[in-house]
C-alpha positions, 0 to 999 in steps of 0.5 A: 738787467743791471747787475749789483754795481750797475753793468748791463746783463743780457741774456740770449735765450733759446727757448721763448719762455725761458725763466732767468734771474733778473737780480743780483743780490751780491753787494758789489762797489760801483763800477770804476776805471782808470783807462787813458789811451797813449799815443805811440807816435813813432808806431803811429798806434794808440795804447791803452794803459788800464792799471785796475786790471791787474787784480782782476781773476786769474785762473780760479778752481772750478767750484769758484768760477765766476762765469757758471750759474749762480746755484746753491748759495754761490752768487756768480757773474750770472744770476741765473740758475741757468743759461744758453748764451749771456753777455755781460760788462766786463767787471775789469774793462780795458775800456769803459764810457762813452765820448764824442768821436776824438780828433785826429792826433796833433802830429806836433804832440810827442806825448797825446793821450786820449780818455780810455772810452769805449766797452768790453763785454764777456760773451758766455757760450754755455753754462756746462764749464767743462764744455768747450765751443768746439763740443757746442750743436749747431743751434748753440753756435747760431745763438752765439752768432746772433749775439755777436750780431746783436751787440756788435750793432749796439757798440758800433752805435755808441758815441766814439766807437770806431771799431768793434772786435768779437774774439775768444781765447782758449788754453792756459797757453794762449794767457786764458785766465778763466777755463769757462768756454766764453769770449770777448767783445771790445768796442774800440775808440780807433781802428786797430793797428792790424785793421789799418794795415790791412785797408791800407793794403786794400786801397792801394791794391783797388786804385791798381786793379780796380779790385777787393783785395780780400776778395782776390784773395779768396779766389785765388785759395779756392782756385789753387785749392792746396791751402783750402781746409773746409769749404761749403756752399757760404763759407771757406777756410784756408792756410794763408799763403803767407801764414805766420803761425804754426797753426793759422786758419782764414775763415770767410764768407764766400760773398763779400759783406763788412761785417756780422750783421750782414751775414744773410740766414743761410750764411748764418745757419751754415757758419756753425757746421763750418766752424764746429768742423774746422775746430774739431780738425784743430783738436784732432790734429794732435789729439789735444784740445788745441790752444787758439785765438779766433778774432773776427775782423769786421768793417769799421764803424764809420770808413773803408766799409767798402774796401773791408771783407768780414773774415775770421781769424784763427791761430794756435801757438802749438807747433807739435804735440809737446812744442809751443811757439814763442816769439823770438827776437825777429818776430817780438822785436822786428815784427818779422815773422818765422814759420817753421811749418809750410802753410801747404804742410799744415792745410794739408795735415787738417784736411786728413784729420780723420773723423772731423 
């Protein structure tokens, strides 16, 4: 469906006649950006410089949250009186509209800039605002991962997307400005600063070796086992040997695949008893819902699909019950990066939470 100022809706239902709203009655201005990428030529890196966002919603109370069903007169985000998952236009898109894949940067220009092309989408896992993804069943999860497939096909086909970013952020510590459990999807106009880093390192290590990088490094894990948190049948989560956060987890499918839509049924019905477990573990490794960031790195869209390994990413700030890591002048200005906490201590504090 269209909401009132034109952005799309979808709704993920887990029932086959399930009755949702397909109108939205609320009298919204059309939706309007003013993104424009700027290139960092000395970083080589793109940035996005979207200034209508800084009205967007910060932190609203309960009984005003834009993300609940619309219910008793009070029309939110959702239309509904109801919902499992829903994915929605982000009102405050960093990036909005589509454009023709863009030329490579002239390397003569100090000052490129490029139209802020591209979309960003809410991901809604559940209507129950006081929920959180790690209280969700395993058949929610397997709804929330079919979205994630549906819509990271559907931005993967848009023209100019080049790489497509499903992700969640919880806790006021991490910078969450809505409580409601939910997540994001970005449709990006480059591959990321981290991806490209990332496959650089991957073909340079496969005109070595003649191997997937990531793939020999998940091999090794399993072998030495010492940072090996959850592993099941599909899946295996670790501590990365050279973790940079004091609470920071690898999640990756046991065969190799680029990215979500490749995913087999077994590996799909799997991943939410793997997840679910590792998430509890968080929560309980000091018995507060632990702040994180969970990012899913897949395959570009259109190169170095063969050198990529789907995995996810997890980290937390919280360094102890009361202690949160901030970045310091090494890490927020050099880009290198400190760990107070051995990946091998903090692997092994997960394995022992007790009733995960």
């Amino acid at each position: 469906m269209r909401l009132a100022d034109g952005r799309e809706l979808i709704y993920f239902d887990e029932t086959e006649h399930a009755e949702r709203r397909l109108d939205d009655p609320r009298d919204l201005s059309p939706a309007s950006t003013h993104s424009v990428l700027r290139r960092d030529v000395v970083l080589a890196e793109w940035v996005t410089v979207a200034s209508h966002r800084q009205g967007r919603t910060h932190l609203p109370p309960t009984d005003q949250c834009p993300l609940c069903p619309s219910r008793d007169g009070r029309e939110t985000e959702i239309p509904s009186d109801s919902y499992d998952v829903v994915v929605f236009e982000n009102r405050f898109p960093s990036l909005a509209g589509t454009g023709a894949p863009a030329d490579p940067p002239d390397d003569t220009d100090l000052f490129p800039t490029r139209p802020g092309y591209g979309r960003c989408e809410v991901v809604c896992f559940t209507s129950d605002h006081d929920a959180a993804f790690a209280s969700l069943p395993p058949t929610r999860v397997r709804t929330v991962l079919e979205a994630w497939v549906d819509r990271s096909v559907a931005l993967s086909e848009l023209p100019g997307v080049e790489q497509v970013f499903c992700f969640e952020n919880r806790g006021e510590e991490i910078g969450v400005t809505l409580a409601h459990p939910h997540g994001q999807i970005y449709g990006y106009p480059f591959v990321t600063p981290r991806t490209e880093r990332m496959l650089a390192s991957a073909a340079r290590y496969c005109e070595t070796t003649g191997g997937n990088l990531f793939a020999d490094v998940l091999a090794a894990e399993q072998q030495a086992a010492e940072r090996v948190v959850v592993r099941g049948e599909h899946w295996t989560a670790f501590v990365p040997f050279a973790a940079r956060w004091p609470v920071e987890v690898h999640l990756y499918p046991n065969r190799q695949v680029p990215d979500l839509a490749a995913l087999d049924d077994a590996e799909r019905d799997e991943f939410g008893t793997v997840y679910l477990d590792l998430l509890r573990r968080l929560d309980g490794l000091y018995d507060l819902p632990m702040p994180y960031i969970a990012g899913w790195q897949q395959a570009p869209v259109r190169r170095d699909r063969d050198l990529a390994y789907l995995h996810l990413q997890l980290f937390s700030i919280r360094r102890a019950p009361n202690k949160l890591k901030y970045l310091a002048g090494s890490e927020s200005a050099m880009g290198a990066f400190i760990n107070d906490i051995t990946p091998e201590q903090i692997a092994r504090s997960l394995r022992d939470v007790a009733d995960a």
